[in-house]
VMD Tcl script that builds the backbone (N, CA, C; Angstrom):
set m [mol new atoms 279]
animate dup $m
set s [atomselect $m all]
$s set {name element resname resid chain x y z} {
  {N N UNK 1 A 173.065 72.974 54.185}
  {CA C UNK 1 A 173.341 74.342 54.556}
  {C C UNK 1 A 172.958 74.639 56.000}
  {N N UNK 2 A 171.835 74.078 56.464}
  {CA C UNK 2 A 171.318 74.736 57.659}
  {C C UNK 2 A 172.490 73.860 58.967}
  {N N UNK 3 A 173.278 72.581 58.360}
  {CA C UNK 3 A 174.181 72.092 59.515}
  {C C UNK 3 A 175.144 72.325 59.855}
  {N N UNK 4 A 175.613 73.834 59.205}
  {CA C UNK 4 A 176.684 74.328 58.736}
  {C C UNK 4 A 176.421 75.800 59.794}
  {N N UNK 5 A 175.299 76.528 59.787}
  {CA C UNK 5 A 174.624 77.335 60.570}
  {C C UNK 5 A 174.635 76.926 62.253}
  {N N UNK 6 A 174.222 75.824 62.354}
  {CA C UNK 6 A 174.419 75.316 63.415}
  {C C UNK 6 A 175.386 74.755 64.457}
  {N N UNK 7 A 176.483 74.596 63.565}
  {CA C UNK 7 A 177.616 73.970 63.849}
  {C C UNK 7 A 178.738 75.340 64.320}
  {N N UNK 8 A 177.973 76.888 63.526}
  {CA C UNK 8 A 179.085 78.025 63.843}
  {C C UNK 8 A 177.850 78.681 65.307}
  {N N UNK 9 A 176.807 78.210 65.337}
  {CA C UNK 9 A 175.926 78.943 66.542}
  {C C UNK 9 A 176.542 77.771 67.821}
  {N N UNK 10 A 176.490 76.840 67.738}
  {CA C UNK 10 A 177.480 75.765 68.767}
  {C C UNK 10 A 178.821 76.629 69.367}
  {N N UNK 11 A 179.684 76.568 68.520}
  {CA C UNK 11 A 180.916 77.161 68.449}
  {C C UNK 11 A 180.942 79.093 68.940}
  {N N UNK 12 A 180.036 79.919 68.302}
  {CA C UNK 12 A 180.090 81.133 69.496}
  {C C UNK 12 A 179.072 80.800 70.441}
  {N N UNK 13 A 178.468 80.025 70.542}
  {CA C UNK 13 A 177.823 79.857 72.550}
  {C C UNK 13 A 179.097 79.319 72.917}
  {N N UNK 14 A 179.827 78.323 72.731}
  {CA C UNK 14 A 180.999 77.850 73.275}
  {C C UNK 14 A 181.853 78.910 74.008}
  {N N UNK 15 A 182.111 80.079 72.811}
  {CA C UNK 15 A 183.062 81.044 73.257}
  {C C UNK 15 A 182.698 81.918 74.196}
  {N N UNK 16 A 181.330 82.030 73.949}
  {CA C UNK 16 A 180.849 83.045 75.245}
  {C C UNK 16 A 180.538 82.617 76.502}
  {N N UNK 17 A 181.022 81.310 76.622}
  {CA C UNK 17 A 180.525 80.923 77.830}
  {C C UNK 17 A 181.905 81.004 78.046}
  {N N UNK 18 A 183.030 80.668 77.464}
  {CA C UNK 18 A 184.547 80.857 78.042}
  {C C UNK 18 A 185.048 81.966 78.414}
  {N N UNK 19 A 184.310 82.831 77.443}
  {CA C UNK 19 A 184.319 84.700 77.109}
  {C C UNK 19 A 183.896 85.004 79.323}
  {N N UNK 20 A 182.994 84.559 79.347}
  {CA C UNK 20 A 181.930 84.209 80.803}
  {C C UNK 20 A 182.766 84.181 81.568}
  {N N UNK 21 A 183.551 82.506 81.734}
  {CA C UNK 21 A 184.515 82.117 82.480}
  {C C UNK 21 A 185.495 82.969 82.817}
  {N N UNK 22 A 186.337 83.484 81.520}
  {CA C UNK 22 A 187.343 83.941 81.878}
  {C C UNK 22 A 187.356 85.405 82.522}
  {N N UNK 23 A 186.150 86.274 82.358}
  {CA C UNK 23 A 185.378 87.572 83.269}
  {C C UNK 23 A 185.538 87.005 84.262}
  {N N UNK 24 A 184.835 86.204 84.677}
  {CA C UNK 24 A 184.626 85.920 86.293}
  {C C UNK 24 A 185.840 85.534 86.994}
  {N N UNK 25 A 186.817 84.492 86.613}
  {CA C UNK 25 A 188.056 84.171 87.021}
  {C C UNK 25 A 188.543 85.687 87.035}
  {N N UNK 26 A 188.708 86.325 86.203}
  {CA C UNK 26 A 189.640 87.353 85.993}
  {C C UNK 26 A 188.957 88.366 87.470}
  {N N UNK 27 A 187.776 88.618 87.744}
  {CA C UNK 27 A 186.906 89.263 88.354}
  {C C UNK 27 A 187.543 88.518 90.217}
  {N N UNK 28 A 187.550 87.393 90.563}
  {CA C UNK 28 A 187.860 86.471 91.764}
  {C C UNK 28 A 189.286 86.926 91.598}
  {N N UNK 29 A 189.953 86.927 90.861}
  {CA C UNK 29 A 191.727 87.241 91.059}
  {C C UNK 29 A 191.934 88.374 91.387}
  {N N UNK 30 A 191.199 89.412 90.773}
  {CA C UNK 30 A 191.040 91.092 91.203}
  {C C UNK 30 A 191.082 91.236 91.854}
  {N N UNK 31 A 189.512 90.920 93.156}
  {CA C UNK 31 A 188.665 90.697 94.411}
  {C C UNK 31 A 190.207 90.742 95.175}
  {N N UNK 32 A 190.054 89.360 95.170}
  {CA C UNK 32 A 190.918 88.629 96.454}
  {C C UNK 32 A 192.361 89.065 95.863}
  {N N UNK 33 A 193.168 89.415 95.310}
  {CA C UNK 33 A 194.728 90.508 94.789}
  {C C UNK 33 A 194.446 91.469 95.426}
  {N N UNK 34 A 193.924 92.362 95.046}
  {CA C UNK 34 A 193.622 93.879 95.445}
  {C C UNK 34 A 192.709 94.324 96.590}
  {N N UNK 35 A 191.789 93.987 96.810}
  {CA C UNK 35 A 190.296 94.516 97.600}
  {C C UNK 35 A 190.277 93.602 98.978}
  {N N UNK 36 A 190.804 92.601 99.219}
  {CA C UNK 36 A 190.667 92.205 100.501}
  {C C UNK 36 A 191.704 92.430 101.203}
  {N N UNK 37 A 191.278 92.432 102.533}
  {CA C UNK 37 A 191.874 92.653 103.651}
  {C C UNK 37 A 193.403 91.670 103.901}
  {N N UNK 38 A 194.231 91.836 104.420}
  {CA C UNK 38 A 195.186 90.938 104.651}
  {C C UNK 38 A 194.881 90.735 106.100}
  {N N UNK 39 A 194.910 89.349 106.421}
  {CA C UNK 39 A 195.003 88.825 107.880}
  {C C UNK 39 A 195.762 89.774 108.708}
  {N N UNK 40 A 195.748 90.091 110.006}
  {CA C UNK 40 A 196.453 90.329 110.854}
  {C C UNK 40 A 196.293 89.566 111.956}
  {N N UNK 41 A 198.274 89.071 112.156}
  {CA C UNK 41 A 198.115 88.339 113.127}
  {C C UNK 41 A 197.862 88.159 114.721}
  {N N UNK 42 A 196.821 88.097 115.141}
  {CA C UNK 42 A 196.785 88.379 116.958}
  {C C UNK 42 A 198.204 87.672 117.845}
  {N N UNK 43 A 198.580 88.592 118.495}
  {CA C UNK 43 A 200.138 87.787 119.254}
  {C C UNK 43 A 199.560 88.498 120.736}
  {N N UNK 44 A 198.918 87.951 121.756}
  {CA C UNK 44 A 199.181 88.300 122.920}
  {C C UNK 44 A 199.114 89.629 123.171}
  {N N UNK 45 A 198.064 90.549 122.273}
  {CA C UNK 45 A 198.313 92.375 123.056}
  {C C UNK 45 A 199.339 92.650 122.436}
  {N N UNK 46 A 200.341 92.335 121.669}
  {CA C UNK 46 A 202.045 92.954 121.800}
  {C C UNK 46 A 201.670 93.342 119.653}
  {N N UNK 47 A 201.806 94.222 119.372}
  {CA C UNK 47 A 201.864 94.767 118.015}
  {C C UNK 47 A 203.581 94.689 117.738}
  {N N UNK 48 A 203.858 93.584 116.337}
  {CA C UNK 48 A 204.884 93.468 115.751}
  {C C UNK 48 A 204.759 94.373 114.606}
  {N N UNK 49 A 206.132 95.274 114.878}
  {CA C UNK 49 A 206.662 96.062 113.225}
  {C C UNK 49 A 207.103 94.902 112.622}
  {N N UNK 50 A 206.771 94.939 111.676}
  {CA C UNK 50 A 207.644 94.216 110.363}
  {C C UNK 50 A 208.980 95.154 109.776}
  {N N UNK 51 A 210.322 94.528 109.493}
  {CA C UNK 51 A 211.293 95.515 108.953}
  {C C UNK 51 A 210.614 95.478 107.476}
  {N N UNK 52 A 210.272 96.422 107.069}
  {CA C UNK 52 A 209.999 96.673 105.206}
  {C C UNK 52 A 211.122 96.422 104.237}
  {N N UNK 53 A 212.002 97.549 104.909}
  {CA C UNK 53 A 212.548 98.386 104.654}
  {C C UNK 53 A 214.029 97.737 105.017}
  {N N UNK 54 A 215.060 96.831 104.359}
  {CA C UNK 54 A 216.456 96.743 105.216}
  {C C UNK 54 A 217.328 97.081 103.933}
  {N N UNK 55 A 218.225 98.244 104.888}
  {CA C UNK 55 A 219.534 98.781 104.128}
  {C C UNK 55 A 220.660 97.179 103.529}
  {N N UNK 56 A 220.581 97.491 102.663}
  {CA C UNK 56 A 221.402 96.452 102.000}
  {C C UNK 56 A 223.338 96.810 102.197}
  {N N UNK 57 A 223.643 95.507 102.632}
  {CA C UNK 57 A 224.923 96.123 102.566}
  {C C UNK 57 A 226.255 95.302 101.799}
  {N N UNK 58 A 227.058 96.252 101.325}
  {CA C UNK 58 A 228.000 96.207 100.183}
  {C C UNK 58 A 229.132 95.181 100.903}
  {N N UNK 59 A 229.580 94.459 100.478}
  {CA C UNK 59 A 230.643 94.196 100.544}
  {C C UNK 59 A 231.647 94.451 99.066}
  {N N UNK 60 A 233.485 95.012 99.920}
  {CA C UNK 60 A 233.914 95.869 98.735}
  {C C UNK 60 A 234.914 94.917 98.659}
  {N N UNK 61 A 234.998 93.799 99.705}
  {CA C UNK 61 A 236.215 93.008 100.273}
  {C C UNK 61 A 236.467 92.437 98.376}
  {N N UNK 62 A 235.514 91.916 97.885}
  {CA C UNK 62 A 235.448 90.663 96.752}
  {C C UNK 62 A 236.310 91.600 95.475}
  {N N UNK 63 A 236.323 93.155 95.496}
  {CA C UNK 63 A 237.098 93.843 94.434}
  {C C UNK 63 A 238.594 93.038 94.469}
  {N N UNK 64 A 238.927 93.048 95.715}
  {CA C UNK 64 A 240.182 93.082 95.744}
  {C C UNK 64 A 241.005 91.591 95.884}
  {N N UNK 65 A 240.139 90.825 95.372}
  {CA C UNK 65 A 240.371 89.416 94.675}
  {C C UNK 65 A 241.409 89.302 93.917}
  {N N UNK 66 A 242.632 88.911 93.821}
  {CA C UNK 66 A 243.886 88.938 92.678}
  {C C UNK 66 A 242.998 88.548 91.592}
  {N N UNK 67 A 242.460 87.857 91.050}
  {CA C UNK 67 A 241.374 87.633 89.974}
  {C C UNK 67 A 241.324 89.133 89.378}
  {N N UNK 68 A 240.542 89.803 90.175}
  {CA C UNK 68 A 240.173 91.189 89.725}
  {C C UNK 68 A 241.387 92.357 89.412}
  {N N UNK 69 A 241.928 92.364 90.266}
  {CA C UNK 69 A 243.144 93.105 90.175}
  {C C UNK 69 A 243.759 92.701 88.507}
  {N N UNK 70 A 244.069 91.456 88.107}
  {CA C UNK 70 A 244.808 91.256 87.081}
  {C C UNK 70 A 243.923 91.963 85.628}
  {N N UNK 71 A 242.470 92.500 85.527}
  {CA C UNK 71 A 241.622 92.564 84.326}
  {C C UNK 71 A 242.472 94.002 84.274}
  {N N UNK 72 A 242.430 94.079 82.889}
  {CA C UNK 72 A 243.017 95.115 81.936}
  {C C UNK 72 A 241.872 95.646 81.473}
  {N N UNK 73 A 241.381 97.473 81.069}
  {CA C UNK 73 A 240.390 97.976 80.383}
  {C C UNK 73 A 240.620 97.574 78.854}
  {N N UNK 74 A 239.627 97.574 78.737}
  {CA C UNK 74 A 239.937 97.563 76.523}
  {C C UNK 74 A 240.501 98.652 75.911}
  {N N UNK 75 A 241.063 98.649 74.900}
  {CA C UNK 75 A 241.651 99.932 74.053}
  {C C UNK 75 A 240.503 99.784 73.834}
  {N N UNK 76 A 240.901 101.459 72.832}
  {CA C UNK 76 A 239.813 101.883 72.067}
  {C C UNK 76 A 239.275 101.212 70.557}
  {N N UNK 77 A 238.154 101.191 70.533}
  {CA C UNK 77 A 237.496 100.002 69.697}
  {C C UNK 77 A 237.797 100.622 68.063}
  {N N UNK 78 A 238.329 99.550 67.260}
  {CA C UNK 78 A 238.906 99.698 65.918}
  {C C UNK 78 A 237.900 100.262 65.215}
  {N N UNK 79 A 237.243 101.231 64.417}
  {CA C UNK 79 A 236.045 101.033 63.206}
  {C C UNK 79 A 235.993 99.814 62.308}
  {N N UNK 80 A 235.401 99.427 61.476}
  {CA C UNK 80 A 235.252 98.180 60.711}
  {C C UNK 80 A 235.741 98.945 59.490}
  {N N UNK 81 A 236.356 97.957 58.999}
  {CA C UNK 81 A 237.065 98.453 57.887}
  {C C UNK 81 A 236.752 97.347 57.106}
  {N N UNK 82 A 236.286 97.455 55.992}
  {CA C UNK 82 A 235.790 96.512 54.749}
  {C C UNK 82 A 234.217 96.936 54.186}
  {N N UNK 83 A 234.003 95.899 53.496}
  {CA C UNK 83 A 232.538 95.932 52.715}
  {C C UNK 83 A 231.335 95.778 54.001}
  {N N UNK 84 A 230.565 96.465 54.021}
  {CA C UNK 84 A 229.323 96.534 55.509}
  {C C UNK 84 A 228.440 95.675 54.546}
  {N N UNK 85 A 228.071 94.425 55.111}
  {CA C UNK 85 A 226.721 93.330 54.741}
  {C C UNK 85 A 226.794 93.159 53.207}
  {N N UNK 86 A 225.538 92.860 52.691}
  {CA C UNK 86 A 225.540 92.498 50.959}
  {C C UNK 86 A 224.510 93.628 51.024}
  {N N UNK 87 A 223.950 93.696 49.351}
  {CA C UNK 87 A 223.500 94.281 48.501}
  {C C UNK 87 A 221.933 94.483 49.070}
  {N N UNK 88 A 221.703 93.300 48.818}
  {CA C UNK 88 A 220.080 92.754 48.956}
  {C C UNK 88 A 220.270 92.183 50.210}
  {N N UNK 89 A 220.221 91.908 51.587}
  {CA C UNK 89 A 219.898 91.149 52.299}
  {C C UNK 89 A 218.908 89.707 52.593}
  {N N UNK 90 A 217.636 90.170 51.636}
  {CA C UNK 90 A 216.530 89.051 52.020}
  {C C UNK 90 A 217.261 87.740 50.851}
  {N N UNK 91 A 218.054 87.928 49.655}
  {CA C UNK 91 A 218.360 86.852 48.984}
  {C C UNK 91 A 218.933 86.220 49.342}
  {N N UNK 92 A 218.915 84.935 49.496}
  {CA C UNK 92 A 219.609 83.420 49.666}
  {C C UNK 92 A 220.758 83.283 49.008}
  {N N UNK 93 A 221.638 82.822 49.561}
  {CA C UNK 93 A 223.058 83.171 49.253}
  {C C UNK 93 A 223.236 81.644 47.762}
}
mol reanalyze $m
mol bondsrecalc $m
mol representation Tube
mol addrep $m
């Protein structure tokens, strides 16, 4: 009985030391993600904007692909007409 006691006190120190690990990892990814500084790069006195921000632009040329031109819209969609599923579902056919 008592190796049986011992064998589950092994097993949660195990976990709490992973329990440990994975705080602290999780704690270093936080830190350094969120809370530190980002480098800035020194260039000679001269301050570079970065574009953030670029307007994306459309091209409309690719609509007019004979490809495209030839697609037809769908009619309007039939209702189902017949028996909807079985009785029981979960039984094995």
């Amino acid at each position: 009985m008592a190796i049986t006691f011992i064998q589950e006190r092994k097993k949660q120190q195990r976990l709490v030391l992973i329990l440990i690990a994975v705080v602290i990892i999780t704690i270093v990814v936080v830190w350094f993600g969120f809370f530190r500084k980002p480098a800035t790069p020194v260039t000679g006195g001269e301050t570079q904007v970065a574009q953030v921000y670029r307007i994306p632009e459309l091209d409309f040329f690719i609509l007019e692909n004979p490809i495209f031109r030839d697609l037809q819209p769908f009619d309007n969609i039939v209702p189902f007409v017949g028996e909807k599923g079985r009785t029981n579902p979960f039984l094995s056919y």
